[in-house]
C-alpha positions in Angstrom: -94.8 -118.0 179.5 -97.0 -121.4 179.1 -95.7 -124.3 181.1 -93.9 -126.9 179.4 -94.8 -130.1 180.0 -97.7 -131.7 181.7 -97.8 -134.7 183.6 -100.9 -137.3 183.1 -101.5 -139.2 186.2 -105.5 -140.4 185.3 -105.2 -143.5 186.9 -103.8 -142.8 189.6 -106.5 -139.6 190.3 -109.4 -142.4 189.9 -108.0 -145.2 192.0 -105.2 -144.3 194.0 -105.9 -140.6 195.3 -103.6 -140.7 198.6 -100.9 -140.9 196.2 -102.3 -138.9 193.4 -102.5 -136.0 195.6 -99.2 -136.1 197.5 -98.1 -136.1 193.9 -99.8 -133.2 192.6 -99.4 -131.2 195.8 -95.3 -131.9 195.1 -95.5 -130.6 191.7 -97.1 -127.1 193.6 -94.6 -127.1 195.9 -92.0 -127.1 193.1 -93.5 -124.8 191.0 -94.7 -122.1 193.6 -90.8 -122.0 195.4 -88.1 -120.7 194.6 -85.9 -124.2 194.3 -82.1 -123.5 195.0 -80.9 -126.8 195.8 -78.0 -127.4 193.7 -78.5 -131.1 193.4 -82.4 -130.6 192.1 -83.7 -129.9 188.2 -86.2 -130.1 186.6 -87.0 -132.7 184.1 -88.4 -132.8 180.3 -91.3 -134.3 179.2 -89.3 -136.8 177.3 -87.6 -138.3 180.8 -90.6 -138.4 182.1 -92.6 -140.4 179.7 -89.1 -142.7 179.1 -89.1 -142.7 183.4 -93.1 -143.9 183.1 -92.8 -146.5 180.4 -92.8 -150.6 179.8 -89.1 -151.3 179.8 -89.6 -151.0 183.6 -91.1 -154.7 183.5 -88.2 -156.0 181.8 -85.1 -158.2 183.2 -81.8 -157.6 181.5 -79.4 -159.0 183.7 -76.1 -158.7 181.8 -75.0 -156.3 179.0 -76.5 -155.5 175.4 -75.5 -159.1 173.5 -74.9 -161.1 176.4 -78.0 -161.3 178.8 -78.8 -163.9 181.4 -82.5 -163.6 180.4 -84.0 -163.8 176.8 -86.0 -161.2 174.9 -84.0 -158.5 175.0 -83.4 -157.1 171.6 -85.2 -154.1 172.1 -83.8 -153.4 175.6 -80.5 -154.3 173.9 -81.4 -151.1 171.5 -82.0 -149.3 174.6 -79.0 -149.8 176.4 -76.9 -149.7 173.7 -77.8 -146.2 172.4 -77.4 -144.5 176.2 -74.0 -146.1 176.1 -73.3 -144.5 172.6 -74.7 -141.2 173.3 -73.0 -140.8 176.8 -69.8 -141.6 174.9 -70.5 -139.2 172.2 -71.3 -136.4 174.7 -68.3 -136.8 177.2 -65.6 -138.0 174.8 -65.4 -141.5 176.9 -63.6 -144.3 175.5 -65.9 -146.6 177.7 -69.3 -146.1 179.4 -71.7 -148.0 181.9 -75.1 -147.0 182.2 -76.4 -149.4 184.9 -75.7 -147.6 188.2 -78.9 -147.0 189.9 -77.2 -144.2 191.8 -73.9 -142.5 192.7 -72.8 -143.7 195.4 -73.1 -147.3 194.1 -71.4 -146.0 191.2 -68.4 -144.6 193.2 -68.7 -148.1 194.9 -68.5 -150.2 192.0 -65.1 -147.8 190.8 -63.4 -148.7 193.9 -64.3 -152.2 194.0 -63.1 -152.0 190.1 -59.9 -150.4 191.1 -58.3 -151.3 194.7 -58.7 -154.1 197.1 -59.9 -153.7 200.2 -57.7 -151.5 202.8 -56.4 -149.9 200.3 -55.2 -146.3 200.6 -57.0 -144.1 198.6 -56.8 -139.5 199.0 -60.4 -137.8 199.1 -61.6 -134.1 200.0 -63.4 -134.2 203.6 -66.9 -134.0 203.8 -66.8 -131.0 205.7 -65.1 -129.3 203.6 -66.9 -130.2 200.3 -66.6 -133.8 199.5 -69.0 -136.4 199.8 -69.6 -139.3 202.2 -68.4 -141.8 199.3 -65.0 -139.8 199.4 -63.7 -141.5 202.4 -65.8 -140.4 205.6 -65.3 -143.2 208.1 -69.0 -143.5 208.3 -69.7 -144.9 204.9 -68.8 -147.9 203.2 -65.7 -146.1 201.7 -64.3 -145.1 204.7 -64.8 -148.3 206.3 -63.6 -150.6 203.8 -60.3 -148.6 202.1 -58.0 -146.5 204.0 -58.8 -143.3 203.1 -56.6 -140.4 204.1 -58.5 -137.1 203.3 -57.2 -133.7 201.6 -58.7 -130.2 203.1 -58.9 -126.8 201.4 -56.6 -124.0 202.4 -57.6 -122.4 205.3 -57.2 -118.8 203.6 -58.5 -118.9 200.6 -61.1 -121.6 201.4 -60.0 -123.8 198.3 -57.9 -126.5 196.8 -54.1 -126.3 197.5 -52.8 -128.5 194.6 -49.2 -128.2 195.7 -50.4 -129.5 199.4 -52.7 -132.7 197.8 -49.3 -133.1 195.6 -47.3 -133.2 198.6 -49.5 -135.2 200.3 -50.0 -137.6 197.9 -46.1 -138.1 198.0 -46.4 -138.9 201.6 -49.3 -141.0 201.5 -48.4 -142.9 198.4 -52.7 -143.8 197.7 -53.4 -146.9 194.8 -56.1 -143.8 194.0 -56.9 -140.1 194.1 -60.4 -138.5 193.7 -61.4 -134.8 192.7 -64.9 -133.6 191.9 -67.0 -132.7 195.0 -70.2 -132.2 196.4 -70.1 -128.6 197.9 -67.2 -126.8 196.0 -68.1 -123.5 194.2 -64.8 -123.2 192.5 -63.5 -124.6 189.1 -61.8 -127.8 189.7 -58.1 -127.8 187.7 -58.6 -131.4 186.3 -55.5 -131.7 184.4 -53.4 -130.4 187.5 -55.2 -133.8 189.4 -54.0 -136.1 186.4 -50.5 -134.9 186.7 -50.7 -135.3 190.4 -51.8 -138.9 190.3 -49.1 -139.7 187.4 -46.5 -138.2 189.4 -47.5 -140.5 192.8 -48.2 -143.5 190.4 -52.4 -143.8 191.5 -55.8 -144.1 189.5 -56.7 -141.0 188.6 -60.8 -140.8 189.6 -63.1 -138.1 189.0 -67.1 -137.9 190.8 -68.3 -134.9 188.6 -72.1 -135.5 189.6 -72.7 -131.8 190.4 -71.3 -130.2 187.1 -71.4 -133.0 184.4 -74.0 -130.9 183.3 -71.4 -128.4 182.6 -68.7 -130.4 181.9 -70.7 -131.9 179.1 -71.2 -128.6 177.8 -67.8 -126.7 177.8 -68.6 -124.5 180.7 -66.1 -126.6 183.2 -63.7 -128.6 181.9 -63.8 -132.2 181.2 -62.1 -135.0 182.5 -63.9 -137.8 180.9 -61.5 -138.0 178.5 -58.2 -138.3 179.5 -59.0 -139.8 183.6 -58.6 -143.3 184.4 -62.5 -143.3 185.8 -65.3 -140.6 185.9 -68.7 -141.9 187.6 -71.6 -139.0 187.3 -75.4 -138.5 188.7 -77.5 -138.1 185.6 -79.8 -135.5 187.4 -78.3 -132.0 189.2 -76.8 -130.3 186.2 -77.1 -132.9 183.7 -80.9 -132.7 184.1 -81.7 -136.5 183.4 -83.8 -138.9 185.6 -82.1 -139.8 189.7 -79.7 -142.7 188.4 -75.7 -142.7 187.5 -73.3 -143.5 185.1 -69.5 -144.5 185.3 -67.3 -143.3 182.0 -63.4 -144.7 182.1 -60.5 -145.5 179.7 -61.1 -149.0 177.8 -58.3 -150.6 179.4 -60.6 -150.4 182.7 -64.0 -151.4 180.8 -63.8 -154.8 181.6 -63.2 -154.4 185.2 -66.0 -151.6 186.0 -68.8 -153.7 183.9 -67.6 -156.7 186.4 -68.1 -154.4 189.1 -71.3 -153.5 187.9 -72.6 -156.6 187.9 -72.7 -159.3 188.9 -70.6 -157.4 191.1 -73.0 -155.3 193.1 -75.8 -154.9 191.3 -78.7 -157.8 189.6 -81.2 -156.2 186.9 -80.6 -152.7 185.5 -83.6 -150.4 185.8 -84.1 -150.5 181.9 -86.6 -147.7 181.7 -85.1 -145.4 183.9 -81.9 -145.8 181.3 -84.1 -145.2 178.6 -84.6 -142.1 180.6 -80.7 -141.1 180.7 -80.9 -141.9 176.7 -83.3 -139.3 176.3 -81.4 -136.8 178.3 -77.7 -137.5 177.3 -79.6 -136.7 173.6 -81.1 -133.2 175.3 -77.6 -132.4 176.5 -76.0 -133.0 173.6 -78.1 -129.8 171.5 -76.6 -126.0 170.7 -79.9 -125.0 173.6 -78.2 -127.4 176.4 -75.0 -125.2 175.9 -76.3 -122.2 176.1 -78.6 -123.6 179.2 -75.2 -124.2 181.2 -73.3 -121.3 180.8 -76.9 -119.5 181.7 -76.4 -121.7 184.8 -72.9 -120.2 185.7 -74.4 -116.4 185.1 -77.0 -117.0 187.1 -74.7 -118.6 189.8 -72.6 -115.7 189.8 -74.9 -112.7 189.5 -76.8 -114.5 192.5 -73.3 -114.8 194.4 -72.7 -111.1 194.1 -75.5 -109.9 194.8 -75.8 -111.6 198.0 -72.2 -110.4 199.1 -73.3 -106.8 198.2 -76.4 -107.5 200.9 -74.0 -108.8 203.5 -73.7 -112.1 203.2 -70.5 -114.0 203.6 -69.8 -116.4 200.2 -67.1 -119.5 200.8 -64.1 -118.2 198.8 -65.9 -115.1 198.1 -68.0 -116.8 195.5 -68.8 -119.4 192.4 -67.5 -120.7 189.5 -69.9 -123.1 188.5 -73.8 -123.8 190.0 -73.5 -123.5 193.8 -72.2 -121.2 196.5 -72.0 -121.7 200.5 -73.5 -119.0 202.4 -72.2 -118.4 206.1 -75.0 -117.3 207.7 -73.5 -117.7 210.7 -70.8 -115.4 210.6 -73.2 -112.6 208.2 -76.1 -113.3 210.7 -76.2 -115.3 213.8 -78.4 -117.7 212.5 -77.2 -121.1 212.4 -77.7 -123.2 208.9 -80.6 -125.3 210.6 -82.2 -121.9 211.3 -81.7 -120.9 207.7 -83.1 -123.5 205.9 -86.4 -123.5 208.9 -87.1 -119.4 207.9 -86.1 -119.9 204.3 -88.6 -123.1 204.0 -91.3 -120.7 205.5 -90.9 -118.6 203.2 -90.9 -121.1 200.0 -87.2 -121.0 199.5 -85.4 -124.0 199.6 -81.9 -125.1 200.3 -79.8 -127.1 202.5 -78.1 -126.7 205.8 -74.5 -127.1 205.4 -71.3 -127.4 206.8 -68.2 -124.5 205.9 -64.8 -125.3 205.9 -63.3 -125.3 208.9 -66.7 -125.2 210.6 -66.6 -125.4 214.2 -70.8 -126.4 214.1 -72.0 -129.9 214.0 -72.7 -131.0 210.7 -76.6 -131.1 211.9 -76.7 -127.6 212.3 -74.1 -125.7 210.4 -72.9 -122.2 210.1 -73.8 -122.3 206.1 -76.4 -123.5 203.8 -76.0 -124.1 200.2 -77.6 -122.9 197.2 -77.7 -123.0 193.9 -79.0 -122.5 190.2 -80.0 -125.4 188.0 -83.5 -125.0 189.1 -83.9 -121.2 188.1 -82.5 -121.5 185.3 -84.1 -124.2 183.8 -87.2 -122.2 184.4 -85.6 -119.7 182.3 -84.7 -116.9 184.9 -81.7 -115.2 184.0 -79.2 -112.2 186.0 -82.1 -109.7 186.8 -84.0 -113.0 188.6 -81.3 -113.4 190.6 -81.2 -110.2 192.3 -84.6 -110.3 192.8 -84.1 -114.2 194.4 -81.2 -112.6 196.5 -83.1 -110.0 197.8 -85.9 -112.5 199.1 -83.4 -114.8 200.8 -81.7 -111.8 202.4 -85.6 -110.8 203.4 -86.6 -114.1 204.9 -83.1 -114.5 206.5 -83.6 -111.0 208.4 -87.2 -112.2 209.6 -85.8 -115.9 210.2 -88.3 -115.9 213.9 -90.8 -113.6 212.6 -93.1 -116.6 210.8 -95.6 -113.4 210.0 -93.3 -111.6 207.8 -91.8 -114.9 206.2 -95.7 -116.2 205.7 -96.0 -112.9 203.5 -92.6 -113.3 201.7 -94.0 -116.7 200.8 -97.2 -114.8 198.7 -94.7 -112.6 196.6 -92.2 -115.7 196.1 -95.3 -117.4 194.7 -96.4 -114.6 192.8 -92.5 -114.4 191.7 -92.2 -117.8 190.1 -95.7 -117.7 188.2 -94.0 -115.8 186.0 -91.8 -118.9 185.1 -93.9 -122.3 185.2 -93.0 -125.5 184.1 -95.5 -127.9 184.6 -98.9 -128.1 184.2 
């Protein structure tokens, strides 16, 4: 297979070669390793050249028709046909496209939709959500009052009639779903009924599986929740930015919120770049790409229980799984990562529910798909990328044997390149 796109960094290899080379040795890194990080992809040439490109010296305070600076008609283009696409792709009534990233997107929904100290209901960090869902570190947890949901403790996931009962208690302005570490299918419509039966906003962070969710492999709650905000990398395979997607009754609130709310000039070229890829996801090949993605997940997830390993909820529906390597062998998630690193396999420490570790060193890492598959890799990969993670795990303080895993993972992904 020929690689598929090729960077051209000229300039930069004449006059800046510090950077030039830190570049190029990046690009080795990703091709020659076997990249399970569920929040990673792998870009197109098309958001790359859109990332690269002169809308980045533009200011465009403001929204298409209504700027604070003038010449913008062909940003105005721009913008415009990202909001339209990301509309066309999700079903959304309304869309923003300026968030530079998800977090400030899940910020600008709050500030849209509750005052501060309000009560909103979040899944814990440790147990799958993110640090935007209410941990009392980050700005969500220190300006609302969040009160968090957990998983079951038996089956390891959500426990719909316990958030439902919970919400009664609580009686939140707002309810999240969509995580950052949950391999399970997330019932959507069961979260809508829940926050119409309490009376809250009904919210949805889908950043890890909009990819899917855009094509039919996970269902979709752009249409029918209050507020859906999204990465545009991970699954969806755009450029590191974010959107936010809501019903049009909200539109007017989450562009305030947007700016001048939080943020001054959007990144024009970098939502050129989400243009380019909402387009991508929207053909038959991008379909077919995610359910690939959920295969792969699977296959990978049995065939690392069939070696020993311990899977959270005894496996995936969607992109990711969290391995207790603690529990299948002694080795703590910091230790994981360390041996699997060595051996060009990456992931990331992470915490299990119910996880007695700090969150610094774990008893799981997780892993994922998006990656391999986008290299095209399909099921008979994935037993082959099991067997070396079980290999390098085994000789996690032997850097010998991880230092000659590292050759045939190299020689492994050869077979699959992607850029030049």
């Amino acid at each position: 297979m020929d690689a598929k796109y090729e960077m051209h960094l000229n300039y930069l290899k004449e006059h800046d070669k510090l950077i030039f080379d830190a570049i190029e040795a990046e690009k080795k890194r990703q091709m020659d390793g076997i990249e399970l990080i569920p929040s990673e992809n792998l870009v197109s040439q098309g958001v790359l050249e859109a990332m690269g490109s002169i809308p980045t010296n533009k200011y465009s305070e403001g929204y298409p028709g209504k700027r604070y600076y003038g010449g913008n008609e062909h940003i105005d283009i721009i913008e415009s046909e990202a909001i339209a696409r990301l509309k066309k792709l999700f079903g959304a009534e309304h869309a923003n496209v300026q968030p530079n990233s998800g977090s400030p997107a899940n910020m600008a929904a709050y500030y849209a939709l509750m005052n501060y100290g309000d009560t909103f209901m979040g899944l814990k960090l440790t147990e799958g959500g993110h640090l935007t869902h209410g941990h009392p570190v980050n700005f969500s947890g220190k300006y609302y009052n969040c009160v968090q949901y957990g998983l079951d403790k038996e089956t390891e996931m959500l426990d719909y009639d316990a958030i439902l009962k919970q919400a009664k208690e609580v009686k939140p302005k707002l309810i999240l779903s969509g995580y950052t570490a949950y391999p399970r299918e997330i019932d959507f419509k069961r979260f809508r009924e829940i926050c119409d039966e309490v009376g809250a906003f009904c919210m949805a962070d889908i950043a890890h599986i909009a990819g899917l969710c855009a094509a039919g492999v996970h269902e979709n709650p752009a249409p029918y929740f209050d507020v859906v905000t999204t990465t545009t990398h991970k699954t969806l395979r755009g450029p590191r930015s974010a959107v936010i997607m809501c019903k049009e009754e909200f539109a007017e609130k989450i562009d305030k919120a947007v700016f001048p709310g939080l943020q001054g000039g959007p990144h024009e070229h970098t939502i050129a770049a989400k243009a380019v890829a909402f387009e991508e996801a929207a053909q038959p090949e991008f379909k077919e790409y995610a359910k690939q993605i959920v295969k792969n997940a699977k296959t990978l997830a049995e065939e690392l229980m069939s070696q020993g390993l311990r899977l959270v909820s005894n496996g995936t529906d969607n992109h990711l799984m969290l391995v207790d390597v603690f529990k299948s062998k002694e080795i703590t998630g910091k230790d994981a990562e360390h041996a699997l690193e060595l051996a060009a396999i990456y992931c990331n420490k992470n915490t299990i529910p119910f996880d007695t570790r700090s969150p610094w060193n774990p008893s799981g890492i997780r892993i994922g798909t998006p990656v391999l598959t986008t290299r095209g890799m399909k099921e008979s990969e994935m037993k082959e990328v099991a067997s070396f993670i079980v290999k390098a795990l085994d000789a996690h303080s032997d850097e010998a044997k991880l230092a000659a895993i590292k050759k045939d993972v190299k020689a492994f992904c050869d077979q699959f390149p992607f850029y030049k």
